[in-house]
C-alpha positions as CSV (number, residue, x, y, z in Angstrom):
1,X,12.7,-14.8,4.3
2,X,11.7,-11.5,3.6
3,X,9.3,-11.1,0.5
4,X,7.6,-7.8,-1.1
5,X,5.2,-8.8,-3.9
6,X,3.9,-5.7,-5.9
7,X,0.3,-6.2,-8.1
8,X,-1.8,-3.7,-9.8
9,X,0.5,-2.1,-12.2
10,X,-0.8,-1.7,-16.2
11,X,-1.1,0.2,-19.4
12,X,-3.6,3.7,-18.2
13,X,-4.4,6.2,-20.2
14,X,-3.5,9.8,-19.4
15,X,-5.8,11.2,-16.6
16,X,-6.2,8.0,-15.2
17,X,-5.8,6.4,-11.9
18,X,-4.3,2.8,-10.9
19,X,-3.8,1.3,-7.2
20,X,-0.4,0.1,-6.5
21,X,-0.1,-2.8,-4.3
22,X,2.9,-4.1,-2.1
23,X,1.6,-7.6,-0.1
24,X,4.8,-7.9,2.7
25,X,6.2,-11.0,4.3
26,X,8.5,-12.3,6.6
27,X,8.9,-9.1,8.7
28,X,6.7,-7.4,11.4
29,X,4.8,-4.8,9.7
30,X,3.8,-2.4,11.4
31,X,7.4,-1.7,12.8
32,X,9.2,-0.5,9.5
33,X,8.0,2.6,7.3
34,X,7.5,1.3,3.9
35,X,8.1,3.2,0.7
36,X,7.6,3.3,-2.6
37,X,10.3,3.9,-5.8
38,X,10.2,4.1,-9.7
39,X,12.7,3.8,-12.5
40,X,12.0,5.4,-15.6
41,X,14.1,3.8,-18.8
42,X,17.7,5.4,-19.1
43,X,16.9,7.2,-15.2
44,X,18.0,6.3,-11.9
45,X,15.0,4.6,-9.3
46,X,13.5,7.7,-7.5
47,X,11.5,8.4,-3.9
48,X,8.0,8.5,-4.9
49,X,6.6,8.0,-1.5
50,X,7.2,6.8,2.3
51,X,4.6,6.0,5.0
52,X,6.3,5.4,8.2
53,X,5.0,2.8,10.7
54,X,3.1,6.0,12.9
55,X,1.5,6.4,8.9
56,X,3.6,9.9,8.7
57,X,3.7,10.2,4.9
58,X,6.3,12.0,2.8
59,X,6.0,12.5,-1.0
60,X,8.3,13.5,-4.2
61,X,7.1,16.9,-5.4
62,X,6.5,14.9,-8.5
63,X,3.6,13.1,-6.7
64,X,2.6,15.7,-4.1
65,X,-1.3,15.9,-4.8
66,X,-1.6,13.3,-7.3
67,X,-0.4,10.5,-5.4
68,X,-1.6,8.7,-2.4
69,X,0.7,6.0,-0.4
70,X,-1.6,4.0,2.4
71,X,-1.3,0.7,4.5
72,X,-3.3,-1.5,6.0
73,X,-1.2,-3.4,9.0
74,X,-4.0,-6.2,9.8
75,X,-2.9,-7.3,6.2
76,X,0.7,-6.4,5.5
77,X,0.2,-4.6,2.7
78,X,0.9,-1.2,1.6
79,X,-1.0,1.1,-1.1
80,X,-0.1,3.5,-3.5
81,X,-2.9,5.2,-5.4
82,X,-2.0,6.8,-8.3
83,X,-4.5,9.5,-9.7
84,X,-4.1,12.1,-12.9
85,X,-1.3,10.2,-14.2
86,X,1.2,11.4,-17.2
87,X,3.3,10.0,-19.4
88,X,6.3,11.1,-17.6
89,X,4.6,8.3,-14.6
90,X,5.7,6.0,-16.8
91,X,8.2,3.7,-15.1
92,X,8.5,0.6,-12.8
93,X,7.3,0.8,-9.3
94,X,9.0,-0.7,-6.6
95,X,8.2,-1.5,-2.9
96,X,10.6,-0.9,-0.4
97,X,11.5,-1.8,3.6
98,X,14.7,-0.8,5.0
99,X,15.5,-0.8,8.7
100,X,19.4,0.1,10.1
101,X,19.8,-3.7,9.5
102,X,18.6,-4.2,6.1
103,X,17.3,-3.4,3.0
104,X,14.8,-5.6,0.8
105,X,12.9,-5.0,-3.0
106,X,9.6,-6.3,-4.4
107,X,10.6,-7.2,-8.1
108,X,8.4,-4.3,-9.4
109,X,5.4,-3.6,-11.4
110,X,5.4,-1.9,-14.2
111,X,3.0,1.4,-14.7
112,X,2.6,2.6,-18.5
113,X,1.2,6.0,-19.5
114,X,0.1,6.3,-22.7
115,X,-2.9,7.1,-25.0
C-alpha cells in the first residue's frame, strides 16, 4: 500500500529554517509530482508547493522565496526547506501524491513558529 511518512517538523523560532521531509512508498516515484500542503488551526489545508516528476516546481506566493520544495528519486523522498519562517508558518504540513487514479496523505508534521 501506498505510504507517505513526513519527519522534521518542530518548534523554530522566528527567522529560522527547518527541512521538511516526506519518505514515499508503495508507488513509483519518479512518475508522480509530489506536493506539499499546510493547515493552519480554524483554516482550510493550503498549496504550499508542488515539484512535478520533470522537478518543475510551483509555489504559493506565501512561500515564493522563502521556501524550497526538492526530491531525491534514488531515495523516494521529497524535501521542503523552509527558511525565514513566521508565525503565520505555523501549521501542519502535509505530503501529497495524486495521480488521475488516486489520491494519498502523509499524516503530517507539525511546524510551530514562535519566540
Amino acid at each position: 500500500q501506498v505510504q507517505l511518512v513526513e519527519s522534521g517538523g518542530g518548534l523554530v523560532q522566528p527567522g529560522g529554517s527547518l527541512r521538511l521531509s516526506c519518505a514515499a512508498s508503495g508507488i513509483i516515484f519518479n512518475r508522480y509530482a509530489m506536493g506539499w500542503y499546510r493547515q493552519a488551526p480554524g483554516k482550510q489545508r493550503e498549496l504550499v508547493a508542488v515539484i512535478s516528476s520533470v522537478d518543475t516546481t510551483t509555489y504559493a506566493d506565501s512561500a515564493k522565496g522563502r521556501f524550497a520544495i526538492s526530491r531525491n528519486n534514488a531515495k523516494n523522498t521529497v524535501y521542503l526547506q523552509m527558511n525565514g519562517l513566521k508565525p503565520e508558518d505555523t501549521a501542519v504540513y502535509y505530503c501529497n501524491v495524486r495521480s488521475s487514479r488516486f489520491e494519498y496523505w502523509g499524516q503530517g508534521t507539525q511546524v510551530t513558529v514562535s519566540s
